[in-house]
C-alpha positions as YAML, in Angstrom:
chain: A
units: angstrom
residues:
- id: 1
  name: UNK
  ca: [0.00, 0.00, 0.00]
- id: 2
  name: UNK
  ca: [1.25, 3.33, -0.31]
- id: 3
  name: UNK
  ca: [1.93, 5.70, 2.39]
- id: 4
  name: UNK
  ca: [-0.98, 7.77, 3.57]
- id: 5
  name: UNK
  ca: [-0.90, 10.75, 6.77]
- id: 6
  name: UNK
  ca: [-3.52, 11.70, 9.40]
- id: 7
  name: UNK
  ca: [-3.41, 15.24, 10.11]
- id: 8
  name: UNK
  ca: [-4.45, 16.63, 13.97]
- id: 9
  name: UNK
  ca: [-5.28, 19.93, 13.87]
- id: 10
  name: UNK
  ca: [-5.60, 20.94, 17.66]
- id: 11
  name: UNK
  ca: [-5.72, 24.46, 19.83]
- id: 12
  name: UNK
  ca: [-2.50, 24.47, 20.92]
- id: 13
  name: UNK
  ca: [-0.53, 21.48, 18.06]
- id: 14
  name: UNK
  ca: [-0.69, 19.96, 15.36]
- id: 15
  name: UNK
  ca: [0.25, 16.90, 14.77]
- id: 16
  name: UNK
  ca: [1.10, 14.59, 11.30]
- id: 17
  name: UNK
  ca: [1.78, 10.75, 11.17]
- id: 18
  name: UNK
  ca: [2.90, 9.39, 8.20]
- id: 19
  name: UNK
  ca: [1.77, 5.15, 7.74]
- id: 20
  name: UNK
  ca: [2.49, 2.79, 5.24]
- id: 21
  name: UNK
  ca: [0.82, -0.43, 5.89]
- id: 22
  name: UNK
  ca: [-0.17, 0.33, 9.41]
- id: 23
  name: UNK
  ca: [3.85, 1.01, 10.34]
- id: 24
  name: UNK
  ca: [4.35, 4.88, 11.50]
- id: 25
  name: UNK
  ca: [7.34, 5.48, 9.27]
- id: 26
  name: UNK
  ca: [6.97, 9.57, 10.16]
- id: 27
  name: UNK
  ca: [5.99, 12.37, 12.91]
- id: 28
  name: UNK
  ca: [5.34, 16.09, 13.49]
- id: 29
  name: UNK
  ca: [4.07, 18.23, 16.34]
- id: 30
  name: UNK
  ca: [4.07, 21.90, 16.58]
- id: 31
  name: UNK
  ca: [2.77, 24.65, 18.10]
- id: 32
  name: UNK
  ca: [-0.11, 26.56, 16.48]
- id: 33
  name: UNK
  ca: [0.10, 30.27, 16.64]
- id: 34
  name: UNK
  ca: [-1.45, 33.08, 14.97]
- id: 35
  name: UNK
  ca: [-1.39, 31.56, 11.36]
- id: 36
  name: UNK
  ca: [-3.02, 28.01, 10.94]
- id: 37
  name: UNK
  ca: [-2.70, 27.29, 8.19]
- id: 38
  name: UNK
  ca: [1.07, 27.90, 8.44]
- id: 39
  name: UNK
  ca: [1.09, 25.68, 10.78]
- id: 40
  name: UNK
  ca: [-0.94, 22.96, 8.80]
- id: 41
  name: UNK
  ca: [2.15, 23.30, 6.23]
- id: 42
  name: UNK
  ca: [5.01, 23.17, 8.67]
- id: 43
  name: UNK
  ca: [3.66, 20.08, 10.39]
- id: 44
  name: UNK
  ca: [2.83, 17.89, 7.14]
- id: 45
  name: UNK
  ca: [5.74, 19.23, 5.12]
- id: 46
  name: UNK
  ca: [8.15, 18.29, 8.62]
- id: 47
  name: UNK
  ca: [6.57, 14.88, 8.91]
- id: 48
  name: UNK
  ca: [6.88, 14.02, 4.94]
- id: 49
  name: UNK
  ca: [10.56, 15.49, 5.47]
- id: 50
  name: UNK
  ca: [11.30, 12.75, 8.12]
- id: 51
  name: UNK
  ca: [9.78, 9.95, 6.01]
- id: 52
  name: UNK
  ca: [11.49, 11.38, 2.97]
- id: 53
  name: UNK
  ca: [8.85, 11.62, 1.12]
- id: 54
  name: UNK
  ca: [6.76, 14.48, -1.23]
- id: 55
  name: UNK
  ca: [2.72, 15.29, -0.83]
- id: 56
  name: UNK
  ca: [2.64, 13.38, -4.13]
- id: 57
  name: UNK
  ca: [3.86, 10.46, -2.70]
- id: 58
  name: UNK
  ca: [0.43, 10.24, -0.20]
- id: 59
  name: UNK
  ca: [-2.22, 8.22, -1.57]
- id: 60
  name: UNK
  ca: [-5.20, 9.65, 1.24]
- id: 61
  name: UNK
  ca: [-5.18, 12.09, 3.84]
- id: 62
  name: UNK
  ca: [-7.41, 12.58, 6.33]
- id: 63
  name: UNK
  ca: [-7.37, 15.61, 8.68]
- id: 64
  name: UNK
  ca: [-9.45, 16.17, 12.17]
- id: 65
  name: UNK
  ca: [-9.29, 18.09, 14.99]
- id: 66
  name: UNK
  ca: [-11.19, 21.78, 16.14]
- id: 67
  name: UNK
  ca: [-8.90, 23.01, 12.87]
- id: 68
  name: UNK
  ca: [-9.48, 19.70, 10.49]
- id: 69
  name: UNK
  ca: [-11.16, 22.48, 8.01]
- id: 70
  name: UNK
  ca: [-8.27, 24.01, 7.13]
- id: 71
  name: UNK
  ca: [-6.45, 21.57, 5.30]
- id: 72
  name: UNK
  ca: [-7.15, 22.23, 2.23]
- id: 73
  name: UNK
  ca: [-5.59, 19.13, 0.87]
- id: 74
  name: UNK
  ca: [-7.30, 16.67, 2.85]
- id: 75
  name: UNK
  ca: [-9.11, 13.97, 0.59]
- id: 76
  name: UNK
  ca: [-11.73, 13.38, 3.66]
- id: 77
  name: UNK
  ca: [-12.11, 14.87, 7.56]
- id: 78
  name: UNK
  ca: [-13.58, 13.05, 10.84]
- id: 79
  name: UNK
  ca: [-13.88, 13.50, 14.32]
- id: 80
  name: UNK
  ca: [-11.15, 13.66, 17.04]
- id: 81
  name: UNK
  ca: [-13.51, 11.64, 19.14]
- id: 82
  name: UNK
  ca: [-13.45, 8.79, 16.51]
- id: 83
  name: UNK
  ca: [-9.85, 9.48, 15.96]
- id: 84
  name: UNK
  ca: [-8.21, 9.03, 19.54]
- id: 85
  name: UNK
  ca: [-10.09, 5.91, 19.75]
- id: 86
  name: UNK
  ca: [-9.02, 4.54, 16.67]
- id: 87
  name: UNK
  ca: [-5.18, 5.75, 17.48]
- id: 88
  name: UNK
  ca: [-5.34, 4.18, 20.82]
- id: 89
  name: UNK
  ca: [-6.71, 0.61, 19.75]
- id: 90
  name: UNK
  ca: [-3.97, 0.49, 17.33]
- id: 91
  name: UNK
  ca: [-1.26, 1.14, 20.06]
- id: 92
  name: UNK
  ca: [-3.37, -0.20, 22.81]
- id: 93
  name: UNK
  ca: [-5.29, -2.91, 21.78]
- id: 94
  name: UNK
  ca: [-6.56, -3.63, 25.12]
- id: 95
  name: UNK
  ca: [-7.53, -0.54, 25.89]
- id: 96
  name: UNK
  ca: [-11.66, 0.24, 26.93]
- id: 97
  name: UNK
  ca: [-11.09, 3.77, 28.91]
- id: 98
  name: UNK
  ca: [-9.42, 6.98, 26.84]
- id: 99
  name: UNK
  ca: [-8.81, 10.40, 28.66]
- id: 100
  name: UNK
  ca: [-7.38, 13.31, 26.46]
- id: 101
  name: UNK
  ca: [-6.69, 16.68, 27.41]
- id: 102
  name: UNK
  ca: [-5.59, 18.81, 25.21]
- id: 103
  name: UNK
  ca: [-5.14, 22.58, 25.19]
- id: 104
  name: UNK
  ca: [-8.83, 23.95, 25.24]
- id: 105
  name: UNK
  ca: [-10.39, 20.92, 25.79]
- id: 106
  name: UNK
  ca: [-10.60, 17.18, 27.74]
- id: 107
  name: UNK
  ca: [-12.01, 14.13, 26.40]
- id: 108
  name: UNK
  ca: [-13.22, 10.96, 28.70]
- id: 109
  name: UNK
  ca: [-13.62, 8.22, 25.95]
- id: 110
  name: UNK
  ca: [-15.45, 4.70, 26.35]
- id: 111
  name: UNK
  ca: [-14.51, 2.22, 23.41]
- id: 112
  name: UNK
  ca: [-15.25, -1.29, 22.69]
- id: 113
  name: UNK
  ca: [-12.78, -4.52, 22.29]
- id: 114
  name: UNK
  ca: [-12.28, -3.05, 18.41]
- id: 115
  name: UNK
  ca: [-11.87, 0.51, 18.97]
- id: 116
  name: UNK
  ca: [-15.38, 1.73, 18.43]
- id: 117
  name: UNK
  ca: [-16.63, 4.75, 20.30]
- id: 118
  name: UNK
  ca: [-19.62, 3.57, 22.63]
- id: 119
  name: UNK
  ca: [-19.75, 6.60, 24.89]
- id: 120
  name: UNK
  ca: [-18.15, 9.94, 25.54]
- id: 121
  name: UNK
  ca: [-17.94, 12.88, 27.51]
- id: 122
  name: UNK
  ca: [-16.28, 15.97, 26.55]
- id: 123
  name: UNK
  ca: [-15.82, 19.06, 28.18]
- id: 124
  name: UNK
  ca: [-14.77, 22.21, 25.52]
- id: 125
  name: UNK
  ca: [-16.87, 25.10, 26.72]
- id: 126
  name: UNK
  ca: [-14.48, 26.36, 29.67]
- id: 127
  name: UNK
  ca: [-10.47, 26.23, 30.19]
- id: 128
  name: UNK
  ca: [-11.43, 24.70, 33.15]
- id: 129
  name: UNK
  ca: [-9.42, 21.26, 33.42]
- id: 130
  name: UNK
  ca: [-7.66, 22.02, 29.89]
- id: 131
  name: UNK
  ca: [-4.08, 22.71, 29.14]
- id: 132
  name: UNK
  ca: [-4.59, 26.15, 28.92]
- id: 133
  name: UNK
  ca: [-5.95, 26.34, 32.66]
- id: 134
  name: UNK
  ca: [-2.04, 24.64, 33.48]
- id: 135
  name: UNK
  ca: [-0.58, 27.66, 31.11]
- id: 136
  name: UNK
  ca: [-2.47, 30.26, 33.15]
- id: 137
  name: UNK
  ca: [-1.63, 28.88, 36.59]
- id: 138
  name: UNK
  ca: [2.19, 28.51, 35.24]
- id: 139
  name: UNK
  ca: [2.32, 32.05, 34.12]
- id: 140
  name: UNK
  ca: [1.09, 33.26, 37.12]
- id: 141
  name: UNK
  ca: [3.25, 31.14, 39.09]
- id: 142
  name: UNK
  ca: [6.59, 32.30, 37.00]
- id: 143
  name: UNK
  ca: [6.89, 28.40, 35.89]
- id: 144
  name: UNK
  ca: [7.19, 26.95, 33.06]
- id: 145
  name: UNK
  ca: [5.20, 23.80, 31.95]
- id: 146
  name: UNK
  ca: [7.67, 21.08, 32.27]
- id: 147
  name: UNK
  ca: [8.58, 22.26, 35.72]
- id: 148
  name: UNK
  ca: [4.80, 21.61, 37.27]
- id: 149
  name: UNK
  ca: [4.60, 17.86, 37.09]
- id: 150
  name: UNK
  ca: [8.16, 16.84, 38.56]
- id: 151
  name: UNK
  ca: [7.71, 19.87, 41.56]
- id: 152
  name: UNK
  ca: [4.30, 18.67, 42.29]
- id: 153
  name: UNK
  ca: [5.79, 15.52, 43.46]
- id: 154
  name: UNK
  ca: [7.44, 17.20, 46.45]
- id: 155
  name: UNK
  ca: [4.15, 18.29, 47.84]
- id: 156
  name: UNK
  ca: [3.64, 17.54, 51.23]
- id: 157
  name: UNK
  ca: [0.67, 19.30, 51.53]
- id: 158
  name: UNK
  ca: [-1.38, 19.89, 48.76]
- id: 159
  name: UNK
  ca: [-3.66, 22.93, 48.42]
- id: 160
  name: UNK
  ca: [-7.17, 22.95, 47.84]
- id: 161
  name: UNK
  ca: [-7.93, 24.65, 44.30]
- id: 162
  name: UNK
  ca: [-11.74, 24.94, 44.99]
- id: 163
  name: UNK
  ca: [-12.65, 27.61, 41.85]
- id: 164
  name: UNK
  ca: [-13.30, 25.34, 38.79]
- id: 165
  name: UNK
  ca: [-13.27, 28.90, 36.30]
- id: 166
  name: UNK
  ca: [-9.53, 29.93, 35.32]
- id: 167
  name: UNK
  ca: [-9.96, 33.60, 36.31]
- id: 168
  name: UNK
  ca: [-10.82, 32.90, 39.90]
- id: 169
  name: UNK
  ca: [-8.59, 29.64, 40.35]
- id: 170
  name: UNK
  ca: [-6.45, 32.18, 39.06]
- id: 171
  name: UNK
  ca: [-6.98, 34.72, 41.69]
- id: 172
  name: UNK
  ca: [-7.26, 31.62, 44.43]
- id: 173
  name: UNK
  ca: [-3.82, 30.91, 43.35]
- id: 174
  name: UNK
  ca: [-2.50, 34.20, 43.58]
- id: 175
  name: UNK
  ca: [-3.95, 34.50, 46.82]
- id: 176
  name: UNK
  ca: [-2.35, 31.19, 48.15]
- id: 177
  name: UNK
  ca: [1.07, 33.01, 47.29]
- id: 178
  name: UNK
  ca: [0.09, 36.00, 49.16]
- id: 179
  name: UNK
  ca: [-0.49, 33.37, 52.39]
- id: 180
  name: UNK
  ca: [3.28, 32.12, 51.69]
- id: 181
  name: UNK
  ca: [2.11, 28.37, 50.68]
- id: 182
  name: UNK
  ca: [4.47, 26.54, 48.67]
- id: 183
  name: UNK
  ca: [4.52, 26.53, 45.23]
- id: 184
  name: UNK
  ca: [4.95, 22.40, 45.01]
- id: 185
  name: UNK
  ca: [1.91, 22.73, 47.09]
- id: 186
  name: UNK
  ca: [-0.11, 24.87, 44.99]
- id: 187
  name: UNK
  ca: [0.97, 22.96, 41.88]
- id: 188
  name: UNK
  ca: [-0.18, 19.60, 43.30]
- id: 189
  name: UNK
  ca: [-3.46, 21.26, 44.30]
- id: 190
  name: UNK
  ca: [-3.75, 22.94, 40.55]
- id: 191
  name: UNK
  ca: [-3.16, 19.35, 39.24]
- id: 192
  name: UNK
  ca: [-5.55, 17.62, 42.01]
- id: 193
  name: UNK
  ca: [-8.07, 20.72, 40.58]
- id: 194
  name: UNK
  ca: [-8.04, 19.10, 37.46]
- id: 195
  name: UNK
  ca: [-8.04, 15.55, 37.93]
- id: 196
  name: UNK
  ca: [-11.53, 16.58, 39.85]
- id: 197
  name: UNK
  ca: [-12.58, 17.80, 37.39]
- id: 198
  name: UNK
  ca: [-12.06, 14.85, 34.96]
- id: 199
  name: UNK
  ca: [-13.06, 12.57, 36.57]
- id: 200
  name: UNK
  ca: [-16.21, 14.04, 37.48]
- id: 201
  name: UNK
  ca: [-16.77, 14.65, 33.74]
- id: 202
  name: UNK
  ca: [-16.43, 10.85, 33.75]
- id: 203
  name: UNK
  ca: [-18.45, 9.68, 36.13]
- id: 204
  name: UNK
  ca: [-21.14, 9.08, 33.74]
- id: 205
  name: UNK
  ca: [-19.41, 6.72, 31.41]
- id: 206
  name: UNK
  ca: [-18.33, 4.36, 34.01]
- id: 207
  name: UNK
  ca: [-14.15, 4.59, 34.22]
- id: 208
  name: UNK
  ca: [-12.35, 1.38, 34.29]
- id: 209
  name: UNK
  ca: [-9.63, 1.02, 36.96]
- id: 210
  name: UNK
  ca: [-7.26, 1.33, 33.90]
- id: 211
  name: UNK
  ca: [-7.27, 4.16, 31.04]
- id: 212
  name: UNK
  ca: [-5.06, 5.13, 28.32]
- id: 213
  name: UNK
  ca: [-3.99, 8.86, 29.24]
- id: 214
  name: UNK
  ca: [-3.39, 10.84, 26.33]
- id: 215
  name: UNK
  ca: [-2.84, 14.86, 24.79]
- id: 216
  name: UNK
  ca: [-0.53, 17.24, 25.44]
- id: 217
  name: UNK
  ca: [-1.26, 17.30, 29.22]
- id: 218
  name: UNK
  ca: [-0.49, 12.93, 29.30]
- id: 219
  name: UNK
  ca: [3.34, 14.66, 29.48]
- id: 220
  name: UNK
  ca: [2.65, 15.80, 33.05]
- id: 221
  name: UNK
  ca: [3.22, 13.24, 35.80]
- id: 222
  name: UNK
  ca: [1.65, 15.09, 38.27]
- id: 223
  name: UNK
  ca: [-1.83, 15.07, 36.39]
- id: 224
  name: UNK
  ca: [-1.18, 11.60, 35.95]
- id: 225
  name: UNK
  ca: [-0.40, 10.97, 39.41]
- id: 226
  name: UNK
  ca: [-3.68, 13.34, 40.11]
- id: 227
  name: UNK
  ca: [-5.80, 11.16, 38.43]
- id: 228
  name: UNK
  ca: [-4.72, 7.94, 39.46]
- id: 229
  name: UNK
  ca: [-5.38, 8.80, 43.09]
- id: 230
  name: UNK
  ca: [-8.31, 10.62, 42.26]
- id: 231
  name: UNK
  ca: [-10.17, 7.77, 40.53]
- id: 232
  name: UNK
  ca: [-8.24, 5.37, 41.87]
- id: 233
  name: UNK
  ca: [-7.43, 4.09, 38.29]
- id: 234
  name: UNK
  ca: [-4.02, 3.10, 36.74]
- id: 235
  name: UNK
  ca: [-2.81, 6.06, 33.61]
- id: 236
  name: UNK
  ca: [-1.29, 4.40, 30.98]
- id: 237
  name: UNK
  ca: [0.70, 6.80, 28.72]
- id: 238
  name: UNK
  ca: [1.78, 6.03, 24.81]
- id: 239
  name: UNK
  ca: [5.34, 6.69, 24.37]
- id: 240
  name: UNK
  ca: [4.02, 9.96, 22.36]
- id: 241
  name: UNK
  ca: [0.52, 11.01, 23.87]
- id: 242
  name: UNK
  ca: [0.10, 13.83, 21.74]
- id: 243
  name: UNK
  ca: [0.05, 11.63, 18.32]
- id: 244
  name: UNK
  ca: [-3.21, 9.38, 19.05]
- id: 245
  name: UNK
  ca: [-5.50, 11.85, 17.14]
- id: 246
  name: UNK
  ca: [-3.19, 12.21, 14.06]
- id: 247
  name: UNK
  ca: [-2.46, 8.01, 14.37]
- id: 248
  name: UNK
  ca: [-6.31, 7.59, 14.42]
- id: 249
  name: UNK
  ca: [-6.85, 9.67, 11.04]
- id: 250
  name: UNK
  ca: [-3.82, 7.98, 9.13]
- id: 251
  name: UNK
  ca: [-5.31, 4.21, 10.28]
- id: 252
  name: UNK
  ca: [-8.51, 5.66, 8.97]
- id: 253
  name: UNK
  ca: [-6.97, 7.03, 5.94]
- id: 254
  name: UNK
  ca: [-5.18, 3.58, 5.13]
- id: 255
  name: UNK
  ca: [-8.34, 1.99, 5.64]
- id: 256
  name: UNK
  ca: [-10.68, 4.46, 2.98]
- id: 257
  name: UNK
  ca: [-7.56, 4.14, 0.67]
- id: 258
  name: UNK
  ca: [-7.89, 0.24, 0.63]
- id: 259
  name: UNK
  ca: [-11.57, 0.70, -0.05]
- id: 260
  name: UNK
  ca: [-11.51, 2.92, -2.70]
- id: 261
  name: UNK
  ca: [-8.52, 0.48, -5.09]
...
């Protein structure tokens, strides 16, 4: 079969995996900024660089994500609901229980033993338990993002984060400095704030004891940490969390390719 690319188009990444019969030869990720579809051109032109190959050599492309729209070039387009699922059965075939969080929204995902979607919950209407709510709280902090996880381990005494809106956990926060708590102790309560809030979001769908943890946030080990003691699951992270959405399009891509010969 010839090679074929899923393209993620998220709030904060995108992401490009390059398969050729159901082997990732290729990956991208980079940040989005100002110009998307910049970014939609960096990412596949980076990944096709990597797998040394031209946009000529793709025989199907399939895009998704909140930006999936703007790739002009994409022979089809899907959810990143149906996506993540599909990325996460290939890697993880065992997998029943998905949780993404991205960076404007989170994802609790409920599949069956062949990577169908039976149920979902997804929260994208507030920051609230996003990546973005960990940029805020790092900015106001004077951290940077790979600094919260590993610190939040050295809490002793986590904080309670009680505000679930970014602009008055934001304020809590600030306030919490004011009082002369410790930052590893704020951080663990920002992360303990979120895991809440996820699994709350969950509740609904019924978590198994173990889920896949994926999305940008899946890099953080005290979210993952958060969670696990919060639901009293078991996180288990892909090797690249951020790729599952992208993964998901190109296995769909491979598969509408093979249908269409």
């Amino acid at each position: 079969m010839m090679p074929v690319a899923g393209i993620d188009i998220g709030a904060g990444t995108a992401k490009a995996v390059i398969l050729d019969d159901k082997r990732i030869t290729a990956f991208s990720i980079i940040p989005v900024s100002g110009d998307i579809n910049k970014a939609v051109e960096e990412v596949i032109n980076e990944a096709l660089n990597k797998a040394e190959l031209s946009r000529r050599d793709l025989c199907y492309v399939v895009s998704t994500g909140w930006g999936r729209d703007a790739v002009s070039f994409a022979d089809n387009s899907t959810t990143e609901i149906i996506c993540h699922a599909s990325g996460v059965h290939f890697l993880i075939p065992q997998a029943s229980t998905i949780i993404d969080i991205g960076a404007q929204d989170s994802k609790v995902i409920k599949v069956n033993d062949k990577g169908m979607v039976i149920d979902f919950a997804m929260n994208d209407k507030c920051a609230a338990g996003t990546g973005r709510f960990l940029e805020v709280m790092a900015q106001v902090l004077g951290l940077k993002l790979d600094e919260m996880g590993p610190m939040s381990l050295s809490s002793k005494n986590p904080c309670n984060i009680s505000s679930t809106c970014t602009v008055f956990a934001e304020t809590e926060v600030v306030s919490l400095r004011a009082q002369g708590k410790a930052v590893e102790d704020i951080v663990a309560g920002i992360h303990k704030s979120i895991a809440s809030r996820i699994i709350i979001m969950g509740a609904g769908i019924n978590l198994e004891q173990e889920a896949v943890f994926t999305g940008g946030v899946a890099k953080n080990i005290g979210v993952q940490k958060a969670l696990e003691e919060a639901g009293s699951l078991k996180c288990v992270v892909p090797a690249e969390p951020q790729i599952t959405g992208a993964l998901g399009a190109a296995l769909i891509a491979q598969n509408k390719s093979a249908a269409e010969r």
